[in-house]
N, C-alpha and C positions, 0 to 999 in steps of 0.2 A: 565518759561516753566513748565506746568503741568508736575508730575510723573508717568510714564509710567513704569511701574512693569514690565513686559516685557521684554523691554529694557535693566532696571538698573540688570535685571538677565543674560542676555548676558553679559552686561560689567563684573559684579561679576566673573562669570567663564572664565574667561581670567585671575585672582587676585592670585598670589600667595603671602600671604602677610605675613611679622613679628608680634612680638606680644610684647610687654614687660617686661614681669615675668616668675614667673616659673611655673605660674596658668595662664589657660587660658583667660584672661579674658571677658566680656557679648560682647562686640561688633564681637569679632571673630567668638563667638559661633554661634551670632544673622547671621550673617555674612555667617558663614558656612550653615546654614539654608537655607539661600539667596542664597546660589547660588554659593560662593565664594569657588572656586575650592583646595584650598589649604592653606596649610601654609610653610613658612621657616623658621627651630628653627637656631639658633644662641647662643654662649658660656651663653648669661643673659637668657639661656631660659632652658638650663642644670645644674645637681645640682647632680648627682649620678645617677646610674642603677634606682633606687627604685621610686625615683622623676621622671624619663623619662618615665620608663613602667607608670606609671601611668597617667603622662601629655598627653601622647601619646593615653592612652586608652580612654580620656575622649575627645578629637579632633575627634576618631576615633565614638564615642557613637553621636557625633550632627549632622553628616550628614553620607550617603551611601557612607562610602570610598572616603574621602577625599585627597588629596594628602598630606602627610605629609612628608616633605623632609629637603635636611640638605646638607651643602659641606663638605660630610665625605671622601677623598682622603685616608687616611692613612698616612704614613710619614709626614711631616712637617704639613700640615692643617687636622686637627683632630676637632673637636666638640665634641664626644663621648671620647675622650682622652686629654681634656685639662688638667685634674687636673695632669697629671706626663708625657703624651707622649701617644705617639698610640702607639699597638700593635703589629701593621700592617707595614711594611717597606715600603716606598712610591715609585713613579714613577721612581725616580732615580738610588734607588736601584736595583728595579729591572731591570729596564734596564741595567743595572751595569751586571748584573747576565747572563740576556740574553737566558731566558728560560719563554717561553710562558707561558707551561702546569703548573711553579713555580706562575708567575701573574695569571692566571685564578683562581688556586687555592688560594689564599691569596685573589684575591678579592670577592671568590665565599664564603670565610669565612668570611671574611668582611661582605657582603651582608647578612646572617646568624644573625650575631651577632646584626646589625641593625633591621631585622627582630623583632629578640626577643624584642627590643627594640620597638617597634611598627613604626616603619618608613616604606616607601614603595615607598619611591624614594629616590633617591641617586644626589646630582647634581657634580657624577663622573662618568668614569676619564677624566682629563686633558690630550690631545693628539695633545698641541703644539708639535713642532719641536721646541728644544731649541737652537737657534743658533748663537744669541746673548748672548756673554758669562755676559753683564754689565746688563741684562734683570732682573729688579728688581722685579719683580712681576711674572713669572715664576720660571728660575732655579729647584730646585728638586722636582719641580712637573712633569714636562716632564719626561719622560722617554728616554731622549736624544738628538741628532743631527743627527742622522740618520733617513732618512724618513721611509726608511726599515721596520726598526728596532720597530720605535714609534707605526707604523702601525700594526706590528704583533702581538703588547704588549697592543695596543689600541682592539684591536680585542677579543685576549684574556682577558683584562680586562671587555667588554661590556660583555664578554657572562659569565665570573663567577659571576658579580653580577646580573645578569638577569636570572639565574640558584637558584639564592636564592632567586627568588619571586622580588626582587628588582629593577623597573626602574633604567636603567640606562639613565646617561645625558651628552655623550662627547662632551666636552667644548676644547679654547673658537673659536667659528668659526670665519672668515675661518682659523683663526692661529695667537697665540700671542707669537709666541717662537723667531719673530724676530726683537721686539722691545725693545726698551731701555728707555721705558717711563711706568710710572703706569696710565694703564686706570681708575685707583679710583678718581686720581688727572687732569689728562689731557687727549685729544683726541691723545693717539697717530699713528703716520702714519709708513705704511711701503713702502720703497719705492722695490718694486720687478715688475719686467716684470709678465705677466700673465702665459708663459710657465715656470718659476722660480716658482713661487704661487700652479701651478697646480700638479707639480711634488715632491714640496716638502710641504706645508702646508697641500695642497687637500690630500694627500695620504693616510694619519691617519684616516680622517673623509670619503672616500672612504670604510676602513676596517671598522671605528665603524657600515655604513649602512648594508655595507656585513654581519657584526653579526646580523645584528636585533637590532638595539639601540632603544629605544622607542621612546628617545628625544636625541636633541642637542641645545648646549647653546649656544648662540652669542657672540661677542667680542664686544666692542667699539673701533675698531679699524678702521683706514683709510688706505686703500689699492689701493688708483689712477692706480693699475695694472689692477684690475678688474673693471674700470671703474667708474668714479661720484666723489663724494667727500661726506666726512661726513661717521661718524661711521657707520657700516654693519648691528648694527642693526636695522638701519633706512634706508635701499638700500634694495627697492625690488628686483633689478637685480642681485642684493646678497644672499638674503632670498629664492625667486622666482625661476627665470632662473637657477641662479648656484645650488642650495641645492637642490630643488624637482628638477626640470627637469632634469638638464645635471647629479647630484652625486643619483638620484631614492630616497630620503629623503620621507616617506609618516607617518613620527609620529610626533612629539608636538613639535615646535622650541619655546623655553625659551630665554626667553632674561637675558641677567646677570645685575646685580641689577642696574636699573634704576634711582635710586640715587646715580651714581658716576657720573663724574662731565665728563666722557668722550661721555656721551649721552644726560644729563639731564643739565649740567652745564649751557650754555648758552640761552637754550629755557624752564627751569622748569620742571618737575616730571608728572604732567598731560599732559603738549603736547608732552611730552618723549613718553610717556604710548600711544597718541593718534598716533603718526607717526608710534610706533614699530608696533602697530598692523595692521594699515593702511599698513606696509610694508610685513606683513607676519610672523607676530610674534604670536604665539598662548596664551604664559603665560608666562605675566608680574613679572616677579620675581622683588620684586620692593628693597630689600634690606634690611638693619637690621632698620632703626631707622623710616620707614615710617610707619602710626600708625593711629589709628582710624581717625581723621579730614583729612587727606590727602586724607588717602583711599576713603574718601566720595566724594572730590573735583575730585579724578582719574576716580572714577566712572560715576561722571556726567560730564566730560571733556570725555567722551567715548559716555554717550548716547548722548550729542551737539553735536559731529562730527558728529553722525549717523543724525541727524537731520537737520544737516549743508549740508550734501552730501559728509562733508570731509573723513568721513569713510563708504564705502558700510556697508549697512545691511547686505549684503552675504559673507563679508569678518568675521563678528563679530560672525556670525553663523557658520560658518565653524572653527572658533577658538574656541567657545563651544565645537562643536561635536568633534574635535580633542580631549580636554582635557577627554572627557567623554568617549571616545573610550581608553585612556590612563588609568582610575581609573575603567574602563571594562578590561582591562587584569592584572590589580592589583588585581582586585577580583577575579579573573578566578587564579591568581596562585599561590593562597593561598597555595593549595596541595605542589608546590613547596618549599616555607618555611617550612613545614610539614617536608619534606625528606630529608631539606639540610642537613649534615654533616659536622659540625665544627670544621675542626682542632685546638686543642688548639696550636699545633708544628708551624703550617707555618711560622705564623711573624718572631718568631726567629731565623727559618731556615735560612729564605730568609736574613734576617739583618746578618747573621753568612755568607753568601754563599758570599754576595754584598763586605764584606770585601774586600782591598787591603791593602799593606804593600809594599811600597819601599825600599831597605834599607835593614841595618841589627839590627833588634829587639831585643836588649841586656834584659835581665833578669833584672827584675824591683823589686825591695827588698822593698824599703821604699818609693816611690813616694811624691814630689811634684807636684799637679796641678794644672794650671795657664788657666784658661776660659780667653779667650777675646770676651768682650762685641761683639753682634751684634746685631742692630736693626731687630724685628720683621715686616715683611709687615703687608699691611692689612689684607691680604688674610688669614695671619699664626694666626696670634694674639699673647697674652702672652700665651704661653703654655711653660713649662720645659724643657729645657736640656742640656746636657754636661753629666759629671759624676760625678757629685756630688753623686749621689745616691749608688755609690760603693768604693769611695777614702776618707777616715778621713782627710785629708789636701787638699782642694779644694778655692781657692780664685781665683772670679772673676772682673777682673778689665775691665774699661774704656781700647778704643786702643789707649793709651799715652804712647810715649818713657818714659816719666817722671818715672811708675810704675816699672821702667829695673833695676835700683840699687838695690833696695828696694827687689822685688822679686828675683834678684840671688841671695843677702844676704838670706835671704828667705830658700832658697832651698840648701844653701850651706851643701856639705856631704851627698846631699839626690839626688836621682833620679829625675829628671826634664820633668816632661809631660807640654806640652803645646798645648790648646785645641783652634782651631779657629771654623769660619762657615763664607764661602763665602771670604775668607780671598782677593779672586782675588780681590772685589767691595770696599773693604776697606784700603786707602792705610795707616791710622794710625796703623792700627792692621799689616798689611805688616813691618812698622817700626818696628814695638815693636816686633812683633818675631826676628827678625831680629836679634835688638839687644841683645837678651836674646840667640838666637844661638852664636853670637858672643863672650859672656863669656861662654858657654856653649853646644858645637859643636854637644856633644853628648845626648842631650836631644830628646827627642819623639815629632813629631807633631802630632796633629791629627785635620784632617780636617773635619767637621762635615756638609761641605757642599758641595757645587761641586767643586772637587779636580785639579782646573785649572791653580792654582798658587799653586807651590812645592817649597820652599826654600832649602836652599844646610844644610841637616842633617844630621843625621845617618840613621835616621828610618823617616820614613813620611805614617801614617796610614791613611788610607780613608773609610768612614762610608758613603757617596750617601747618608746622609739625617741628622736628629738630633731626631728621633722618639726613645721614649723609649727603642723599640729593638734597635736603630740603638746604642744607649751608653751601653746596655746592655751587646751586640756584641764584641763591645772595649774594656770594662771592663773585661771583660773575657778574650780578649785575650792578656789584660796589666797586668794582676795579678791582678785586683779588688776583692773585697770581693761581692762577688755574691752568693746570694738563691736560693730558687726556685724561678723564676718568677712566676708571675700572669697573665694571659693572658685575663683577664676579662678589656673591655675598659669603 
């Protein structure tokens, strides 16, 4: 098939694509030249403030406004806060909190602090309904179980980071708050009637439109309520009929990275890429590890359909002008990053407000702390936390009964903190508290993830996340040796 410039420029701006380093490297650039609407940095693509503004500004120099975006949530999935935690309290929290005008503002400082960083879309927030408590791939990214609640916080969220020049992109549609499987790994399905779906998924992404969201993300989820089969972001009666028509959606629908195995698994990366957009997907977020040879094969797996019949021309073109109308009001609001106002306070407001305490909190002199291990998802990555950063005696162990002798000895004469995260999904780490309450009745828990499972203590503290401020918070209120903070992510 001859090359048709044209064309392979359509397919380009549809491309939000990864990179490898911490420099950008010639094909991206060449790339961005062409036509290729965007990028998505990820943890190998960050290295400090100093290395971002500048990667950021040299994306920014190859083309007219670029999309340059990132899954910066706050709370637990950070990018700009890998090296110790975010600043920012995340979804949990603040729904913990339950104060709008608290979220707008934290994400409108969010939004700010990205800004400065040179980004200019966000692919946040998260505005599952989390209702599935075993939901291994959600949890404290939602801002809850209540439809309500998610939606007033989804609302507020859309408009503080969109107050700081910053697309926003509420994810994952039409809702992954009620599954128990990880779409990186598998297709999973929810099983809900359609009045079930619409009343409590649909509600959240009702408010993010009501704000003005620019864009929303898809889900690789299967939803038989709303008819078909097969992840949503390959159902145009999903994309189509339910998002624009019946919920008024008229911005950029992104698809969520197209190399996990819940879209891409069973039919490849390029016919992923050719279905989402044939369904109504405007920009291919294709994921962290897809990389020059790919991109080239996605491209031309776009102009064959179009050449096939399999993908309209007028569908491919309209997925351009959407993006271009989307990097048209990143430039128009600039002025807006110009005026925002960055609280340095919020984050550690909101992580001090989000606190709970069960129980009664005895005066802590000499502390023991005991972290139990929890695997990070995909989503989170390796990022830091517990509190280590404010306790001289902190040892984290594996969830093995085995470590139970060992550490009472341990702690023997001293104060007993014991730190989980998500301790409900874990029944080793269940055990081993357990047993370490058992010699030890009066020791502190602290849960550091969503506080669903409460063991029988004295004290049982809850921090709605594991972000920086969220151990910051804790340590403060345990007797840790705490500074100033640093609110710079």
């Amino acid at each position: 098939m001859p090359y048709d410039p044209t064309l392979a420029r359509l397919a380009n701006a549809t491309l939000l694509v990864p990179f490898e380093s911490h420099h950008v490297p010639r094909w991206v650039l060449e790339g961005l030249e062409d036509g290729i609407s965007g990028v998505c940095l990820f943890h190998n693509n960050l290295d400090g403030p100093a290395q971002v503004t500048a990667l950021n500004a040299s994306l920014a120099e190859a083309t007219d406004t670029p999309l340059i975006s990132l899954d910066e949530e706050g709370g637990d999935v950070t990018r700009i806060g890998q090296a110790r935690g975010s600043d920012y309290p995340g979804n949990a929290a603040l729904g913990a909190v339950d104060d709008p005008e608290l979220t707008r503002a934290t994400l409108r400082s969010l939004g700010g602090r990205l800004a400065e960083l040179g980004f200019n879309m966000d692919l946040a927030p998260s505005v599952d309904v989390n209702v599935a408590d075993d939901n291994p791939v959600i949890g404290t990214r939602s801002f809850g179980a209540d439809p309500a609640l998610v939606a007033r916080h989804a609302e507020a969220a859309v408009r503080g980071l969109q107050e700081a020049g910053v697309a926003a992109c509420a994810k994952h549609f039409p809702g992954h708050g009620a599954t128990s499987q990880d779409s990186h790994h598998v297709l999973p399905r929810v099983e809900a009637d359609a009045e079930l779906l619409h009343r409590r998924e649909l509600l959240p992404f009702r408010a993010a439109v009501r704000a003005g969201v620019r864009s929303i993300l898809t889900a690789h989820i299967e939803m038989p309520g709303l008819g078909g089969e097969g992840p949503a972001t390959l159902a145009p009666h999903i994309l189509n009929d339910l998002l624009r028509e019946e919920l008024g959606f008229t911005g950029v629908v992104v698809s969520d990275a197209i190399e996990m195995q819940g879209v891409s698994g069973r039919i490849g990366i390029p016919e992923a890429c050719v279905r989402a957009v044939t369904a109504g997907v405007d920009l291919l977020c294709l994921g962290r590890f897809v990389y020059a040879d790919q991109v080239a094969l996605i491209r031309a797996a776009l102009v064959e359909a179009v050449h096939e019949g399999r993908l309209p021309l007028r569908r491919l073109e309209e997925a351009a002008s959407r993006n271009a109308e989307l990097r048209t009001w990143i430039r128009e609001s600039a002025a807006l990053r110009e005026n925002t106002v960055r609280s340095e306070d919020v984050g550690l407001d909101g992580a001090r407000r989000a606190l709970r305490v069960e129980g009664d909190l005895p005066s802590l002199k000499d502390p023991y702390v005991v972290e139990v291990e929890a695997p990070a998802g995909m989503a989170v990555g390796e990022v830091p936390w517990g509190l280590r950063s404010w306790f001289a005696d902190v040892e984290r162990v594996s969830p093995d009964t085995a470590h139970a002798d060992r550490l009472v000895e341990a702690a023997r004469g001293r104060d007993l903190i014991v730190v989980v995260r998500d301790a409900h999904r874990y029944p080793g780490a269940r055990a081993l508290v357990r047993r370490l309450l058992s010699a030890r009745p009066e020791a502190v828990v602290v849960e550091m993830g969503l506080p669903i499972w409460r063991p029988d203590c004295a004290a049982h503290v809850s921090t709605y996340g594991a972000a920086h401020v969220n151990g910051l918070s804790a340590a403060e209120l345990l007797g840790g040796t705490v500074g100033v903070p640093s609110t710079r992510g």
